[in-house]
KEMAR-892551 format. One record per atom (N, C-alpha, C): residue number from 0; residue in one letter; atom name; x, y, z. Coordinates in steps of 0.05 Angstrom, whole numbers. Atoms other than C-alpha are relative to their C-alpha. Layout:
<nodes>
NUM  a  CA  X  Y  Z
...
</nodes>
This chain:
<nodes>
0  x  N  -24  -2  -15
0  x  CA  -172  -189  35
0  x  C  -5  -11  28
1  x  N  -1  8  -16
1  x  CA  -158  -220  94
1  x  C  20  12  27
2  x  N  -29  -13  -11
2  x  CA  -126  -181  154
2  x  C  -8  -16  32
3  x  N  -5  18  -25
3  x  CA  -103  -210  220
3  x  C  29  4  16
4  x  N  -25  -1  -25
4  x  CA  -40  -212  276
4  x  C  6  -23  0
5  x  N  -13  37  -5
5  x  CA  3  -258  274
5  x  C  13  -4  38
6  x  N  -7  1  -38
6  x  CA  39  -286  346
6  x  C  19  23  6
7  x  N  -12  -32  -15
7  x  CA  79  -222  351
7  x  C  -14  12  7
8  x  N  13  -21  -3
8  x  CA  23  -182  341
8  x  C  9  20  -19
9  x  N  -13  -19  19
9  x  CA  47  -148  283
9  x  C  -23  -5  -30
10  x  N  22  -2  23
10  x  CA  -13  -129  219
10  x  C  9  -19  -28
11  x  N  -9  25  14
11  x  CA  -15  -186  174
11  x  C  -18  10  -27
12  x  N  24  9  21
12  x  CA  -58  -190  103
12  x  C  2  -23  -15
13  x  N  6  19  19
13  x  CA  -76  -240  53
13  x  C  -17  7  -23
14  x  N  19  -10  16
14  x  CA  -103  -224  -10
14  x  C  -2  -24  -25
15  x  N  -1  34  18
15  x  CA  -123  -298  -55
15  x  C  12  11  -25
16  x  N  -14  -6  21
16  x  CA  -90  -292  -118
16  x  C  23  11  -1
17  x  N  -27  -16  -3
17  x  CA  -44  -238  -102
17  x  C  21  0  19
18  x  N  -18  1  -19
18  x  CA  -14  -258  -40
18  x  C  -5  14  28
19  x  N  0  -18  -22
19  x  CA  5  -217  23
19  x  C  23  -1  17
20  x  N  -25  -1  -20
20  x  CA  52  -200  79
20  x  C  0  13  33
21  x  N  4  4  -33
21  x  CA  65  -198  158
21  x  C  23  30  1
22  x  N  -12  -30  -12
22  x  CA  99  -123  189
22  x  C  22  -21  13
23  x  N  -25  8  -21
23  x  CA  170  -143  216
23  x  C  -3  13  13
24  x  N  -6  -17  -18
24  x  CA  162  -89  257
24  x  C  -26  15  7
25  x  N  26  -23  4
25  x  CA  97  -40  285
25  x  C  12  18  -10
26  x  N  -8  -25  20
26  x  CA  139  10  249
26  x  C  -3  -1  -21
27  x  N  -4  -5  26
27  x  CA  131  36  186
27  x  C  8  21  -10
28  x  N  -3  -26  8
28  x  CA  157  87  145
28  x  C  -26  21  -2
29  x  N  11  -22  -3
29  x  CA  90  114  139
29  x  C  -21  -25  25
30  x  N  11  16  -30
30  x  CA  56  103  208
30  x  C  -34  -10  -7
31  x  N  24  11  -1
31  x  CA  -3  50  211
31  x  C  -11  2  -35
32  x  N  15  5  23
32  x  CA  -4  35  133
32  x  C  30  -29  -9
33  x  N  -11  30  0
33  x  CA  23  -37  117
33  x  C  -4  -6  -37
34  x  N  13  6  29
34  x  CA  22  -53  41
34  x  C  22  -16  -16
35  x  N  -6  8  14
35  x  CA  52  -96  -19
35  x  C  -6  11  -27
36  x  N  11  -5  27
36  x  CA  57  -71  -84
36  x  C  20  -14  -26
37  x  N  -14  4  23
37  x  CA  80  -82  -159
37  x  C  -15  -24  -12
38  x  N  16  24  18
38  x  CA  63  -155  -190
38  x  C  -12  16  -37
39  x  N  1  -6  33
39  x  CA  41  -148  -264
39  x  C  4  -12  -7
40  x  N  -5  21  14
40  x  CA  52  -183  -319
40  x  C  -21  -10  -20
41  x  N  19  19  6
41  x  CA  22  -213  -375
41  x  C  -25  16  -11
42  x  N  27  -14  11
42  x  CA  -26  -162  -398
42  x  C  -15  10  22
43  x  N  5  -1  -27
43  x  CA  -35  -152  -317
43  x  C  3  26  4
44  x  N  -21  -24  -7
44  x  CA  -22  -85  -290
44  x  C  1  -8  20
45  x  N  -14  0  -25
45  x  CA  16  -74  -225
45  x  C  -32  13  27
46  x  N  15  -9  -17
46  x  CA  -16  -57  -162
46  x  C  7  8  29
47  x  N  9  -1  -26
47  x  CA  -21  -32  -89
47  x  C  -22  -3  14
48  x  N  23  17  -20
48  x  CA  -57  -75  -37
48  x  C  21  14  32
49  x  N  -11  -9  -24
49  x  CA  -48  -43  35
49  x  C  -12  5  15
50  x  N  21  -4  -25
50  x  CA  -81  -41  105
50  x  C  10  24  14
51  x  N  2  -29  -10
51  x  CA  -89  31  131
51  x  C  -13  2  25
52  x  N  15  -10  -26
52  x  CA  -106  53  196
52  x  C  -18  20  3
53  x  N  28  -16  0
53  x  CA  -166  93  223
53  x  C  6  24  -5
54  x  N  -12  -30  -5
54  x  CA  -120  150  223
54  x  C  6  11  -27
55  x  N  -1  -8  24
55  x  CA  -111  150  146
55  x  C  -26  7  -9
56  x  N  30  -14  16
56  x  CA  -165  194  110
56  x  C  7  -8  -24
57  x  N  -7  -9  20
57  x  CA  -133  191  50
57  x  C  32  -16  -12
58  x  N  -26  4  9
58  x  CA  -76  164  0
58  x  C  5  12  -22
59  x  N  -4  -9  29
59  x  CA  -43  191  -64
59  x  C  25  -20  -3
60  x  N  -20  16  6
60  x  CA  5  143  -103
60  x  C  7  11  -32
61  x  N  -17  -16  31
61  x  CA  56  173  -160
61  x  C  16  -31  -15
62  x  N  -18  19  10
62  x  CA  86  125  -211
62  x  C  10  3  -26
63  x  N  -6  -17  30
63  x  CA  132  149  -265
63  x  C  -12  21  -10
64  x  N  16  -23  5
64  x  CA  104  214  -257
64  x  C  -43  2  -2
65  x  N  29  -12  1
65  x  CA  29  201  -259
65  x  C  -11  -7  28
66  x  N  24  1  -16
66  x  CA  -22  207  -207
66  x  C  -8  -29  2
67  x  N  13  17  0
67  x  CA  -51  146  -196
67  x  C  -26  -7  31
68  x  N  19  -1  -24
68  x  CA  -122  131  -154
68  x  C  1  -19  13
69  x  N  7  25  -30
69  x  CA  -123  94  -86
69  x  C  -25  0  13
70  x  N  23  -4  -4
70  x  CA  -186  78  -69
70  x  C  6  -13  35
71  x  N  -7  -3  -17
71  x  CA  -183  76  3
71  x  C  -31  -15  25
72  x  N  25  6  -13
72  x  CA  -254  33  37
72  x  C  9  -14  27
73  x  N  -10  19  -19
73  x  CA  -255  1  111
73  x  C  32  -13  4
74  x  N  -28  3  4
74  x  CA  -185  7  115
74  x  C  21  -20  -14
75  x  N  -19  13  25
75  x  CA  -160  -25  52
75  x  C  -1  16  -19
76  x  N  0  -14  25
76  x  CA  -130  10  1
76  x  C  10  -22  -18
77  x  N  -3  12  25
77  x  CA  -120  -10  -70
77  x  C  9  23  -18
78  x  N  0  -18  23
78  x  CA  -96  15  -131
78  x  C  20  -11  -24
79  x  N  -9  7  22
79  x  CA  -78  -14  -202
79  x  C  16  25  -24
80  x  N  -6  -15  19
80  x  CA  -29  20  -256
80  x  C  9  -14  -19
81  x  N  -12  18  24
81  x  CA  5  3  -325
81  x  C  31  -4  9
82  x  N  -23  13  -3
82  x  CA  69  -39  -320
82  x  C  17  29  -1
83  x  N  -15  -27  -1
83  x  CA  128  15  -313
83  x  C  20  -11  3
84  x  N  -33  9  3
84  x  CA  210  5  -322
84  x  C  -7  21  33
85  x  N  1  -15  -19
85  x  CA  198  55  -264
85  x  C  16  -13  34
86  x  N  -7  17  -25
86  x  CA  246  36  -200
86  x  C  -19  4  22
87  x  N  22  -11  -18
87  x  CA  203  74  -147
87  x  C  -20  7  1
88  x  N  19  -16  -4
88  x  CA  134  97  -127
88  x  C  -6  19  28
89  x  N  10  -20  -22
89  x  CA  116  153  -81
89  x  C  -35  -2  14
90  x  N  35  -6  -10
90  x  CA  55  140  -34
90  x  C  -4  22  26
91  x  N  2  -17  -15
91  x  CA  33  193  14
91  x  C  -24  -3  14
92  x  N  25  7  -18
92  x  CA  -17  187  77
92  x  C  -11  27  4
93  x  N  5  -23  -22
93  x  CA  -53  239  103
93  x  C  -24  -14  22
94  x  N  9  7  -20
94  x  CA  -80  234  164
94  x  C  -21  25  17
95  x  N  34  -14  -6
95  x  CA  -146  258  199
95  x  C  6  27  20
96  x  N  -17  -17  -4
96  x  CA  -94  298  246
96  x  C  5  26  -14
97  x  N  4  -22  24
97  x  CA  -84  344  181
97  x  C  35  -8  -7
98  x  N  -32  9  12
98  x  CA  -5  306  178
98  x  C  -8  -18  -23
99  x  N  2  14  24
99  x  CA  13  281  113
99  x  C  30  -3  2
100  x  N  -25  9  -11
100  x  CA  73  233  116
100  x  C  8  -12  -34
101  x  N  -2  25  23
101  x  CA  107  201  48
101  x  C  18  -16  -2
102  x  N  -20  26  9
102  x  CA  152  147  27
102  x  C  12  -10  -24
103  x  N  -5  7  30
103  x  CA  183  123  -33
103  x  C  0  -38  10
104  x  N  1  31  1
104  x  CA  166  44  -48
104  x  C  15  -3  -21
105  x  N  -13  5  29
105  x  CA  213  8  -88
105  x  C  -13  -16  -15
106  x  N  17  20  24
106  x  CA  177  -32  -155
106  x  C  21  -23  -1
107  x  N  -16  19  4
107  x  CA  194  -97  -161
107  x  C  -15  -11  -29
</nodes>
């Protein structure tokens, strides 16, 4: 992965194969975590690729009811599941603070 600022100054990634994407905004629904998910295909499963701040300890990601693991190193998370009709996923931050913030992502 490749992370970087673009001329706004807004958290950028790159990830070869899979792509990436630039913050329209320093806001996020969940603060200081930037990510793309879904893709699949093909005998592929889907995934979340996402740059986390120092302030994230921790992620949990739900999809069609299961659990699924985010492995969370040098502030990149990851995390692969099986394809899903599923419209949304739920990811949840917690933060070193002891706040835990969540979001619903829509699947594309």
């Amino acid at each position: 992965m490749y992370a970087f600022l673009n001329r706004r100054g807004h958290p950028c990634f790159y990830v070869p194969r899979y792509g990436g994407i630039c913050a329209t905004t320093l806001k996020s629904s969940l603060p200081g975590f930037y990510w793309l998910i879904g893709g699949g295909g093909d005998g592929q499963p889907s995934y979340l690729m996402a740059l986390a701040a120092d302030e994230i300890r921790r992620l949990s990601l739900t999809v069609a009811g299961e659990n699924i693991h985010v492995s969370l190193h040098r502030n990149v998370a990851f995390a692969d599941y099986p394809l899903t009709r599923a419209k949304h996923a739920l990811v949840t931050a917690f933060y070193a603070d002891g706040d835990r913030q969540s979001a619903s992502l829509a699947l594309h």
